[in-house]
KEVOVEX-434056 format. One record per residue (C-alpha): x, y, z. Coordinates in steps of 0.02 Angstrom, whole numbers, padded with zeros to 5 digits. Layout:
N
X	Y	Z
...
//
This chain:
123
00261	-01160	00491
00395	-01032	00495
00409	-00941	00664
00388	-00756	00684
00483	-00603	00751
00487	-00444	00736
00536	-00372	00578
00705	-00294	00598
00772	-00265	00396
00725	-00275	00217
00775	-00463	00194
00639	-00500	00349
00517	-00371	00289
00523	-00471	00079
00514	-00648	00178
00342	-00594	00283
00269	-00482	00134
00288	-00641	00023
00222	-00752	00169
00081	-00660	00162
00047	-00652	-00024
00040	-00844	-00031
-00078	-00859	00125
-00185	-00713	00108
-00351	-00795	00041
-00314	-00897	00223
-00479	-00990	00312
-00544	-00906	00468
-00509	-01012	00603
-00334	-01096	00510
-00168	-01075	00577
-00099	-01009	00406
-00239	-00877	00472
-00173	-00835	00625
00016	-00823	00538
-00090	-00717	00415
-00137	-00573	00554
00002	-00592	00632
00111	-00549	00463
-00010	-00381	00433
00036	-00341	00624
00223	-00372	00588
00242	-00285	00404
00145	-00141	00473
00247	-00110	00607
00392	-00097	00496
00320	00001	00380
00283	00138	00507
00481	00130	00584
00554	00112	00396
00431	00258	00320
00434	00407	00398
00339	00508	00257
00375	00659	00197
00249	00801	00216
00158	00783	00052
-00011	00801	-00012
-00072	00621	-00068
-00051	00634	-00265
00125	00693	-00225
00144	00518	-00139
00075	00411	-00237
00185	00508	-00392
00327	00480	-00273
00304	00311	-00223
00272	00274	-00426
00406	00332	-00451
00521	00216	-00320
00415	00059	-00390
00450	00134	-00597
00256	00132	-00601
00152	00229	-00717
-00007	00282	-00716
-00052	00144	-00835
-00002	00024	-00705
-00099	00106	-00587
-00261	00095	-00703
-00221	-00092	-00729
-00242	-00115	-00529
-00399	00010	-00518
-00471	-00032	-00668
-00504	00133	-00767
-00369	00239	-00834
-00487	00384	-00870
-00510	00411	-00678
-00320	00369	-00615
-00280	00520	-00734
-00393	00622	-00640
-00333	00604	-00478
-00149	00620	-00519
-00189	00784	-00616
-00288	00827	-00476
-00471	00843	-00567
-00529	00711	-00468
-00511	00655	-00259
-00461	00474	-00226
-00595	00381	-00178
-00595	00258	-00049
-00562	00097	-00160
-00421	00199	-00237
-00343	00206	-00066
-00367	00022	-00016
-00280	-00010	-00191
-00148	00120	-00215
-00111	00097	-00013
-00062	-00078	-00041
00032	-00071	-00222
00116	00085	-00166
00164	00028	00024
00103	00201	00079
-00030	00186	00251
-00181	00216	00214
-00220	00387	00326
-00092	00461	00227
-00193	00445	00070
-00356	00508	00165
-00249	00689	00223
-00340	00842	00129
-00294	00907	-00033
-00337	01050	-00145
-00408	01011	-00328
-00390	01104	-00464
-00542	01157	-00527
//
């Protein structure tokens, strides 16, 4: 098992966000586990050093961040699973719903409280 530090550039941050892809359905009580919580602690502290966002509503984010990863919304709909409401939110008809964040939070590599921040709808 690889040994662990703290996450210092981009080439560290792909190694540990890879790490984690391959042992993320990890066994409670496993060490590939405790690497497991231990990458989330590491890539998260990165993330919040490397990402200082932007003062943005949500949408603007996520159309932000979609754009940085060449995502459309039809990518987005392929993770969520129905295009009809992922056009919704982005045209903002519709507020993200909790699932939306978990999803869009971890495809997008925005934190999560910045997708819960207020927003106005357009009604």
């Amino acid at each position: 098992m690889k040994q662990w530090f703290v996450i210092e550039n981009e080439k560290e941050y792909k190694d540990a966000t890879e790490r984690f892809e391959e042992i993320r359905e990890a066994k409670k009580g496993t060490p590939e586990y405790k690497e497991k919580l231990l990458l989330v602690h590491l890539v998260s502290e990165y993330e919040k050093k490397q990402w200082s966002l932007p003062e943005v509503d949500p949408i603007e984010m996520i159309k932000i961040r979609m754009e940085d990863f060449g995502y459309s919304a039809s990518d987005l709909a392929k993770e969520y699973g129905d295009k009809g409401t992922v056009s919704k939110v982005l045209n903002y008809k519709q507020p993200l719903s909790l699932n939306m964040i978990r999803i869009f939070s971890k495809l997008l590599h925005i934190p999560a409280d910045a997708l819960t921040k207020e927003y106005k709808l357009k009604v």
